[in-house]
Structure formats: C-alpha cells, structure tokens
Backbone bond lengths (Angstrom), bond angles and torsions (degrees), N, CA, C in turn:
res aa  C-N    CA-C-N  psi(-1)  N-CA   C-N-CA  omega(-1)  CA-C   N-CA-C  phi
1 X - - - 1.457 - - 1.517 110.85 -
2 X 1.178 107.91 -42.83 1.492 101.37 178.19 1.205 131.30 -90.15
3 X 1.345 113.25 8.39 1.443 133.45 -165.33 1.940 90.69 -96.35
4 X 1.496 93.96 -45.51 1.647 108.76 -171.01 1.596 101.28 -61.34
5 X 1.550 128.61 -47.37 1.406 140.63 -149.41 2.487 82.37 -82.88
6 X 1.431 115.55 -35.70 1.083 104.30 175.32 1.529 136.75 -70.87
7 X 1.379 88.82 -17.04 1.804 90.25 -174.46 1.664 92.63 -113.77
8 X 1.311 134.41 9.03 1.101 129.09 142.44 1.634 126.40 -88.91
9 X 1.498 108.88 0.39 1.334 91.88 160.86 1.457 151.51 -109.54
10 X 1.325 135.96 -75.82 1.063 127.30 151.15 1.345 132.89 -98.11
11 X 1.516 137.41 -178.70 1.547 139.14 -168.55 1.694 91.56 -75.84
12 X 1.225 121.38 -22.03 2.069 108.44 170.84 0.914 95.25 -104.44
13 X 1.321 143.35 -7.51 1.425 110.80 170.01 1.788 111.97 -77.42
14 X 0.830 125.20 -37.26 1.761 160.25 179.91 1.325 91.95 -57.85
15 X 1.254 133.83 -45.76 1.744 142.62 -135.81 2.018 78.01 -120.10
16 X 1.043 125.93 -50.18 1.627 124.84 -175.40 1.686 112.91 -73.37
17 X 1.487 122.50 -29.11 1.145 114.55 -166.24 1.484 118.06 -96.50
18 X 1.441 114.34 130.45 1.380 111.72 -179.16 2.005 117.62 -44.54
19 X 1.555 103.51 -30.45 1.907 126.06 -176.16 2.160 77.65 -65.27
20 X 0.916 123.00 -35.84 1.425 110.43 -156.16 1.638 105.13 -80.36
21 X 1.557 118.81 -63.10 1.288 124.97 168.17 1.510 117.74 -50.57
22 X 1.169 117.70 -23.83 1.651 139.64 168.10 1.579 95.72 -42.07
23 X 1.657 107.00 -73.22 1.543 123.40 -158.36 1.576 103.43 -80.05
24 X 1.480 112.64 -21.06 1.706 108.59 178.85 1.750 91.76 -64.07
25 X 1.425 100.93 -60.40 1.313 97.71 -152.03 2.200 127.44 -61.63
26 X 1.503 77.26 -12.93 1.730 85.41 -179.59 1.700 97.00 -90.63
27 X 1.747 129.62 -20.33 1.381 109.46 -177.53 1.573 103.64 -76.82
28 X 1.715 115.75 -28.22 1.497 116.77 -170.37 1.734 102.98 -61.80
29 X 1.436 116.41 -44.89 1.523 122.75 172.97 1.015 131.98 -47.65
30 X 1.289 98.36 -30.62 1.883 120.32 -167.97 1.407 96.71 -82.58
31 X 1.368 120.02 -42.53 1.245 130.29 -167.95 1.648 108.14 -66.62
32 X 1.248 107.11 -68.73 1.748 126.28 167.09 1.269 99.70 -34.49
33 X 1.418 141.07 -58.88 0.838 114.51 -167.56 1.620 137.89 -88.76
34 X 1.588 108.42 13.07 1.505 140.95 -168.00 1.154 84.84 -103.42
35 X 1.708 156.50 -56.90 1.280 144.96 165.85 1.230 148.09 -110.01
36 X 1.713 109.38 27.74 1.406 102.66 167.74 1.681 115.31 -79.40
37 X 1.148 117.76 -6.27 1.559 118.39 -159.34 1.653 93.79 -82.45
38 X 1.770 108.24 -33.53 1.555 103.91 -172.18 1.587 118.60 -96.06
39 X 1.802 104.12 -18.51 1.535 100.84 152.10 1.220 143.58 -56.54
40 X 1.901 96.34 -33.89 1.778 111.48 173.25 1.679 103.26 -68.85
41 X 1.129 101.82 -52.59 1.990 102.81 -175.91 1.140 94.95 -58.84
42 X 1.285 143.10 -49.41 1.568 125.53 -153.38 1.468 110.09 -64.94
43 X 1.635 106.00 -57.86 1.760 110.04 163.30 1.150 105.18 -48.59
44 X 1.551 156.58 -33.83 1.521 122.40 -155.32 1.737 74.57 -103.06
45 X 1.001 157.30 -89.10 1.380 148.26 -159.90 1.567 118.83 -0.84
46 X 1.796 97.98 -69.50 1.289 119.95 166.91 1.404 114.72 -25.01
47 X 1.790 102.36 -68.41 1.597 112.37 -169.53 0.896 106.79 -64.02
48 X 1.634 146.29 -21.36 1.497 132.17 -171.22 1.436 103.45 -89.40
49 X 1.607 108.51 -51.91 2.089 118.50 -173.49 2.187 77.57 -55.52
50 X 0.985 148.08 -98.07 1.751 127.29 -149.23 1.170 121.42 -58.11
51 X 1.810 113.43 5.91 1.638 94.57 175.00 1.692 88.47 -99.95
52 X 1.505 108.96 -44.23 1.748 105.98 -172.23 1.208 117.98 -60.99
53 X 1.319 111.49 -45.71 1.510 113.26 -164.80 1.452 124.51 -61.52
54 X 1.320 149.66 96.54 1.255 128.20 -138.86 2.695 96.40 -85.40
55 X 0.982 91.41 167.26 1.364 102.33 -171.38 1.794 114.01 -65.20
56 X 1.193 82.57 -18.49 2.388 104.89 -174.90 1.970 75.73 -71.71
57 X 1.436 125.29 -65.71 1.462 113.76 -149.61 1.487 105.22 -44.03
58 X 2.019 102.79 -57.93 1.820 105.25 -177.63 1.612 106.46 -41.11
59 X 1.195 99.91 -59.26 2.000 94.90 -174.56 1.010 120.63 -66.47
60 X 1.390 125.96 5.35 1.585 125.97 147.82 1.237 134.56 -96.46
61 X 1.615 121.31 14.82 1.169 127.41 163.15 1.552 103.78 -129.51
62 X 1.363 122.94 -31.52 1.562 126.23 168.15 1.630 120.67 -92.25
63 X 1.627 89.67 120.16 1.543 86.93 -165.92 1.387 101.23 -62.32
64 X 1.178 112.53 -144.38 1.721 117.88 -175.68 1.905 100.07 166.34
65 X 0.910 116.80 111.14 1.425 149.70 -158.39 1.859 79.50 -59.84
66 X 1.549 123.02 151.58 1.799 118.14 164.29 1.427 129.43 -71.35
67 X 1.606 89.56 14.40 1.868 85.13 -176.61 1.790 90.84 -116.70
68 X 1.562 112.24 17.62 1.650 99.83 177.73 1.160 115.07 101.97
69 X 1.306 129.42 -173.20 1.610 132.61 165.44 1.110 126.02 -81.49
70 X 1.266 99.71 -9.08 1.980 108.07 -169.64 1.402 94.98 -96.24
71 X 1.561 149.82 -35.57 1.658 131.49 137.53 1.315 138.70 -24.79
72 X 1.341 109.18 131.82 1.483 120.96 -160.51 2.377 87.38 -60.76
73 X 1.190 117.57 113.92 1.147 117.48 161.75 1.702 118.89 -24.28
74 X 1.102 120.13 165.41 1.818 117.96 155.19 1.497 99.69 -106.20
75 X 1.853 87.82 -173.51 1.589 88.01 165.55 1.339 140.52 -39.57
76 X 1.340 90.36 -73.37 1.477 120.26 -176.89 1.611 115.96 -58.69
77 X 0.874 113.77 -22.40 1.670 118.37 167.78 1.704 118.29 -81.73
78 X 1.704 119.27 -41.80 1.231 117.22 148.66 1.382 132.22 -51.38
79 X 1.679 97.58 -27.82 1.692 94.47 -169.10 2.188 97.41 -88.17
80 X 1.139 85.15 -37.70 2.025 81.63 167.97 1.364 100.07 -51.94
81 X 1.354 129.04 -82.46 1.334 125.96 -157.29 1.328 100.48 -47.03
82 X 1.352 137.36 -56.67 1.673 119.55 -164.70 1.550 101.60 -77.34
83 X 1.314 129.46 11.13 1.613 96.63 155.21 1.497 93.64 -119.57
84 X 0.751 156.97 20.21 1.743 159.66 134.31 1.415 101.76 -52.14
85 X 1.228 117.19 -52.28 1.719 105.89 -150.94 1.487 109.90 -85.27
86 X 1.438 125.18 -31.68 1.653 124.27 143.87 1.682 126.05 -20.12
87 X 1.230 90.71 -53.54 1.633 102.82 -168.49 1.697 107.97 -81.11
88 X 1.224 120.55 -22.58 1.372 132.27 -178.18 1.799 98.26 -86.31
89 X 1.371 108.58 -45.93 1.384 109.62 163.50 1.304 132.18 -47.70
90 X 1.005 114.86 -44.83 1.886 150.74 172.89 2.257 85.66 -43.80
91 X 1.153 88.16 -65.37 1.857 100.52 -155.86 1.563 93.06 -75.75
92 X 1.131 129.97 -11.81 1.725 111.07 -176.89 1.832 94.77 -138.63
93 X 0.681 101.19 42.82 1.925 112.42 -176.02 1.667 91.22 -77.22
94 X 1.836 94.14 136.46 1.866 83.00 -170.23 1.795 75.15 -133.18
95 X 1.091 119.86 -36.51 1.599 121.55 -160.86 1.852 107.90 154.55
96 X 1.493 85.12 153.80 1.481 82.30 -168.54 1.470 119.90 -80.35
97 X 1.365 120.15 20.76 1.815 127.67 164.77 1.706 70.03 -111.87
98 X 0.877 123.38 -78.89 2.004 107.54 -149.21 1.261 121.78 -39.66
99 X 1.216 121.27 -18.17 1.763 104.15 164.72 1.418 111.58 -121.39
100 X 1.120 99.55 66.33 1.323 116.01 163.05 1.383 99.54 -88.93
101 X 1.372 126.65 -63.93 1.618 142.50 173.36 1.382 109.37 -47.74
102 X 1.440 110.39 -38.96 1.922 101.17 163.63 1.574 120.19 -82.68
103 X 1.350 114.82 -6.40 1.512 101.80 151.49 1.188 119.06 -79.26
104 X 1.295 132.11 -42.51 1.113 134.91 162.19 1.320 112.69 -37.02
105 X 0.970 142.53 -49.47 1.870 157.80 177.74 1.251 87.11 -47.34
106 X 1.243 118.53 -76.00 1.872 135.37 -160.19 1.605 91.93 -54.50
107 X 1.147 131.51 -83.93 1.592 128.68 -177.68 1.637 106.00 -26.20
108 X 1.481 118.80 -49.05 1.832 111.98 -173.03 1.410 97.26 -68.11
109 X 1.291 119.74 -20.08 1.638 105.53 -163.34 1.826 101.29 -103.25
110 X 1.381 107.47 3.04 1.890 94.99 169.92 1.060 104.47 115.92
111 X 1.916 137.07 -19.27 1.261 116.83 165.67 1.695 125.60 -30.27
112 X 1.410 110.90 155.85 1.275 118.95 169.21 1.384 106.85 -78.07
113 X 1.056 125.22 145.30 1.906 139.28 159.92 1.308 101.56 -48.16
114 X 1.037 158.71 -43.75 1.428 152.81 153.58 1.700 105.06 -51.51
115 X 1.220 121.91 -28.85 1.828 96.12 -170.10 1.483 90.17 -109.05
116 X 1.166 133.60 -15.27 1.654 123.60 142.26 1.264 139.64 -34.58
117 X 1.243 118.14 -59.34 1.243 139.33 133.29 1.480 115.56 -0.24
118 X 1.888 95.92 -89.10 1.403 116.80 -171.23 1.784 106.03 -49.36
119 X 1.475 103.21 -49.61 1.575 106.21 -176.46 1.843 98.46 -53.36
120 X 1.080 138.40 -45.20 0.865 131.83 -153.44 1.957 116.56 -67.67
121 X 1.221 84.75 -31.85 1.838 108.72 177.80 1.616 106.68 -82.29
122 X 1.209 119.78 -7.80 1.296 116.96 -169.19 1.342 113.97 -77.83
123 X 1.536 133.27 -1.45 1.739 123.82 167.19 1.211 128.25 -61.22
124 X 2.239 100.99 -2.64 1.609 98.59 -171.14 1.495 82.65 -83.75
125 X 1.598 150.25 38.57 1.349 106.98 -161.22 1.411 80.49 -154.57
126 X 1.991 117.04 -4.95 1.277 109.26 -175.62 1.712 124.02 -65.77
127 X 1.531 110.81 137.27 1.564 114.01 172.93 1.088 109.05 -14.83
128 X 1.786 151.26 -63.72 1.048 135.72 -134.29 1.718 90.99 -90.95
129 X 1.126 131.86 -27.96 1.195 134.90 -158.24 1.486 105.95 -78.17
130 X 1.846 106.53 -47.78 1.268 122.14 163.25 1.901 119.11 -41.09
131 X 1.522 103.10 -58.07 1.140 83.32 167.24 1.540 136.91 -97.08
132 X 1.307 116.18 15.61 1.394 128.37 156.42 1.466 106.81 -44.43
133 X 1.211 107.70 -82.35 1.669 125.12 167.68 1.283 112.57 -39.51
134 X 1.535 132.27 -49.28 1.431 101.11 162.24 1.707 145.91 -81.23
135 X 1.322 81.04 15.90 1.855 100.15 -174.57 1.349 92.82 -95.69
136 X 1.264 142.20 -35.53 1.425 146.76 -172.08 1.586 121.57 -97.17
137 X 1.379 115.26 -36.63 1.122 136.72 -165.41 1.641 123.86 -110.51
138 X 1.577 115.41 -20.57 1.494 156.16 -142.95 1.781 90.17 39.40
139 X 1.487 85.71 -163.44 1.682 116.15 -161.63 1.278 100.65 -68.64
140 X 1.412 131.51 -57.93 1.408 138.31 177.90 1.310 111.48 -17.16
141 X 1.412 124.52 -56.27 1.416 132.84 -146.60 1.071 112.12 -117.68
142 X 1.631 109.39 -30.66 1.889 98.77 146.15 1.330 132.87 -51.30
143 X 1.360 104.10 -43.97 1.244 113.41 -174.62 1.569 125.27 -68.41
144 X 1.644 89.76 -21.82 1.511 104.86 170.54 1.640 112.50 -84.88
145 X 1.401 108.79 -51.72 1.689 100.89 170.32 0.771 102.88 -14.76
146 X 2.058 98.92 -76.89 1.591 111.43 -143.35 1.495 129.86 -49.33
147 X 1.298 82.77 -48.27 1.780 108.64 162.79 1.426 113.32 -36.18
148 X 1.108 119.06 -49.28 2.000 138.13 -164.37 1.854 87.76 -61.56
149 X 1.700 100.63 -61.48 1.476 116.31 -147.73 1.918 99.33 -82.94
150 X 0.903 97.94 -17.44 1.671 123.62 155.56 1.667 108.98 -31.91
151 X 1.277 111.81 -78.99 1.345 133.04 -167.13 1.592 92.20 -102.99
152 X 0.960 107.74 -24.62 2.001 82.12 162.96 1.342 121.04 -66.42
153 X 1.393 117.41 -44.86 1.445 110.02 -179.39 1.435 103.78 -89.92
154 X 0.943 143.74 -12.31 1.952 123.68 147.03 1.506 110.93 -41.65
155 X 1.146 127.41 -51.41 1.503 136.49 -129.12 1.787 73.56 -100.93
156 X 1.198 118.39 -35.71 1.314 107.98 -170.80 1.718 104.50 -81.86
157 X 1.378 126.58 -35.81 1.845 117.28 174.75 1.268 100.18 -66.28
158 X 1.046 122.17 -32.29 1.931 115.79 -171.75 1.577 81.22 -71.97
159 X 0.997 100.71 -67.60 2.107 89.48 -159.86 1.627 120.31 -40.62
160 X 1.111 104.77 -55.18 1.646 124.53 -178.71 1.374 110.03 -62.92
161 X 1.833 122.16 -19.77 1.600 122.44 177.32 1.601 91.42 -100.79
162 X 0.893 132.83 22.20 1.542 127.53 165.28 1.460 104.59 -126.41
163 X 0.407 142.12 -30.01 1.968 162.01 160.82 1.616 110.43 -47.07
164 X 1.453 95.40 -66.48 2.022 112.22 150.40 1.448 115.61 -23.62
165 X 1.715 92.88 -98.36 1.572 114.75 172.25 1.565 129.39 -26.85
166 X 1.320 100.22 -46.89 1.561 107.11 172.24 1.245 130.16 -51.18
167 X 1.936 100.43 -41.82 1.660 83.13 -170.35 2.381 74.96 -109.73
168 X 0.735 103.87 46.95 1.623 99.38 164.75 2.352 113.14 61.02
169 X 1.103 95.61 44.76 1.545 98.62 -164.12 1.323 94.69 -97.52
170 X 1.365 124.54 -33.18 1.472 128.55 -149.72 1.947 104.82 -61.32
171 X 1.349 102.86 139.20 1.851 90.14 -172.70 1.845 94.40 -74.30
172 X 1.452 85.70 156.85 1.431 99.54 165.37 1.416 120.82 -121.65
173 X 1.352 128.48 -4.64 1.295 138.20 135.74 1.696 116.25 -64.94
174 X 1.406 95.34 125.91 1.444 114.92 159.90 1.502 134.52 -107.60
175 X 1.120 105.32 72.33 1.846 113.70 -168.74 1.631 108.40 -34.08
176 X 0.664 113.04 138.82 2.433 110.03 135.79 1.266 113.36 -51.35
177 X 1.016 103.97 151.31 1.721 120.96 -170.81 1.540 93.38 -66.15
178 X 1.693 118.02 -51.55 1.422 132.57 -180.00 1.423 108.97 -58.57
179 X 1.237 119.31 -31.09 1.681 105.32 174.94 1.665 110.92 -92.09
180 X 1.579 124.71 -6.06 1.475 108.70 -169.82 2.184 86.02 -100.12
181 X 1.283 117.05 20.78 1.288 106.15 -171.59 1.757 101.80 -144.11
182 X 1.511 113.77 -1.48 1.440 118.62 177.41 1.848 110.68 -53.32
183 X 1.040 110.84 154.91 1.372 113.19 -179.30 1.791 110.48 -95.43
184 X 1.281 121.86 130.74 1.581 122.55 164.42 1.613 106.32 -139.97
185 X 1.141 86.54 168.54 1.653 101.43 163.80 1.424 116.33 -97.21
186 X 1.586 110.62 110.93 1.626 105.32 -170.14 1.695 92.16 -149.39
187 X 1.191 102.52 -150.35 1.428 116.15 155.27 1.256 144.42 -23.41
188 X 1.671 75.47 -84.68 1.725 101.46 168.35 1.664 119.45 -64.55
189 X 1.454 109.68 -37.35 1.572 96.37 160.05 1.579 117.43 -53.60
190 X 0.868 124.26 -23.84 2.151 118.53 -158.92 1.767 78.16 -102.54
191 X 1.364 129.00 -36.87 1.308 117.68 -173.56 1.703 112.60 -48.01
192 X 1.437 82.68 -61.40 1.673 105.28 -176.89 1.766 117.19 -49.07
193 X 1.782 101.32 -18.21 1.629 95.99 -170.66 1.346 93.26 -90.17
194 X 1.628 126.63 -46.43 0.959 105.46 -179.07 1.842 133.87 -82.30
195 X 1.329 115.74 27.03 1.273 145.49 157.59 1.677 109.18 -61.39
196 X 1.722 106.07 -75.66 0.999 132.60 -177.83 1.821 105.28 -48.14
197 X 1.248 98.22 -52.60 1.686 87.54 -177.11 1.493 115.25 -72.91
198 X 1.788 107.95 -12.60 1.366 97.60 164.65 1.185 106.75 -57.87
199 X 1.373 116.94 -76.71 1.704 122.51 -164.19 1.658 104.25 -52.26
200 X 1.080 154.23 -4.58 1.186 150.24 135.73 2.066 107.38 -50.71
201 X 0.935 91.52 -74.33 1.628 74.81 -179.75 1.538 118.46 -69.93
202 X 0.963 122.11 -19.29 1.722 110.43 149.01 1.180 137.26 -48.16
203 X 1.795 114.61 -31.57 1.123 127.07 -149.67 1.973 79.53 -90.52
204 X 1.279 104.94 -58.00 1.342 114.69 174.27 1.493 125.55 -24.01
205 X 1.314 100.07 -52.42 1.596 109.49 163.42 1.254 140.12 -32.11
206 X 1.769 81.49 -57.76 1.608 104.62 173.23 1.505 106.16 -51.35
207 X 1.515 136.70 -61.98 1.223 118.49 -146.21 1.075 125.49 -68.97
C-alpha cells in the first residue's frame, strides 16, 4: 500500500523512493536492451558501406550542386536527394537508432541536409514494416501507406532543410565518418564513464 501511495505521488517522492529508482532502472534496461543490437549493427554497417563503397557511387545517386558540397544546394538537387535517400534507406534499413550512423555516413559523403533528414524518417517505409502491413492489412494498403509515408518524409527533408537554411543552422562542416567517431580523452570520455557507472548501479538494482 505504501509503496502504491509512493509511485503515485510526486516527482520527489518517485525521485526519493527506492520502488521509484527500482522502476527507472528496469524501464532504462528494457530500453538498452531493445537497441543496443541495432546501435552495434548500425556502426559496423556504416564502417564497412565508407570503407567499401567508393565516393563515384554517392555522386551517382546524390546530385551535388557545380560549386561542390560546400554550396548552398538548389532546388532540384535537395528535392533529388530527399527522394533518393528513402530508397537507399529501404536497402540498408537496420532499425530506427541504427542508421543514425548511416546518416551520418551520407552527410561525410555529400548528401544534402534535406536528403539526410529524409533518410532519417525512412523506418516508416522499412521492408519489415512494409510487410507487417501487408500481412494484416494486404498489399493494397501497404502499398498505399507506404506510398502516403513515402512523400511524407520527402516533403518533410525539403521542409526541415529550408527551415535550417533560413534562420542559418544548416552545418557547413562535413566531418569523415572516422573523425565524428575517433577516440580522445575529453569530456565526452569522463561523460561516458560516468554514464557507465550509472548503468552499473542500475543494473545492481535489478538483482
């Protein structure tokens, strides 16, 4: 009873009770363990598609404006890249944390900020999802979703790379995949330890 009257009451009561850190720590677990399998695949994917893939393939499906990648794109080159980068999504779809690191890939290799974007929205459109919907729904109406959610997430990298641009957000550095993932001692290393010893004393909890 009183365990019940604690996690029904306030953000310190919740934040004070051992029943509270109890329930943080099994949703943070629950969670971890729904996406480390597609964070690890997404990085090793990543690292193989920028060592194999040679740089001629990206510039044959991503346009690239004549002054390079470092030029503000035009239309028509944003609007190619956001329906290109769906369909490239479609063929290397790992999960929606795992290509996070293959957008990242796509940005080192010259995508536009709009077909970044678009790639990024593209798990509503991945195969397994596709045929989820047609096992439940048949083919018709997947195909129509998909289609719908298709041009939603285009309409959404074009929107969001003009949205950017406008008020001046869009990066103008383009890292290597190898420099946005190099190892140092900084911050984010001491961040990351004391991360880790969170999820160590969470894990602790649990038992």
């Amino acid at each position: 009873m009183d365990t019940d009257r604690t996690m029904k009451g306030s953000f310190r009561d919740k934040l004070l009770s051992r029943e509270g850190w109890n329930r943080m720590a099994r949703a943070f677990f629950m969670e971890w363990q729904m996406v480390w399998k597609e964070i690890l695949f997404g990085f090793t994917v990543a690292g193989f598609i920028s060592v194999f893939v040679p740089q001629s393939f990206w510039n044959a499906i991503f346009l690239v404006g004549d002054g390079g990648a470092q030029d503000a794109p035009g239309f028509l080159i944003v609007l190619e890249n956001a329906l290109v980068a769906p369909v490239v999504a479609f063929f290397t779809f790992i999960g929606s944390m795992g290509n996070v690191p293959l957008a990242a890939m796509l940005w080192s290799r010259d995508a536009s900020f709009g077909g970044v974007i678009a790639f990024l929205g593209a798990d509503l459109v991945a195969a397994t999802v596709i045929w989820v919907h047609a096992k439940y729904y048949g083919w018709q109406y997947a195909l129509y979703l998909s289609g719908l959610l298709y041009l939603c997430m285009v309409a959404a990298g074009i929107t969001v790379h003009y949205l950017f641009a406008l008020v001046g957000m869009i990066p103008t550095e383009r890292p290597s995949l190898q420099e946005m993932v190099r190892f140092s001692i900084d911050y984010t290393f001491f961040l990351n330890l004391i991360f880790l010893g969170s999820f160590a004393g969470e894990c602790e909890i649990l038992r």
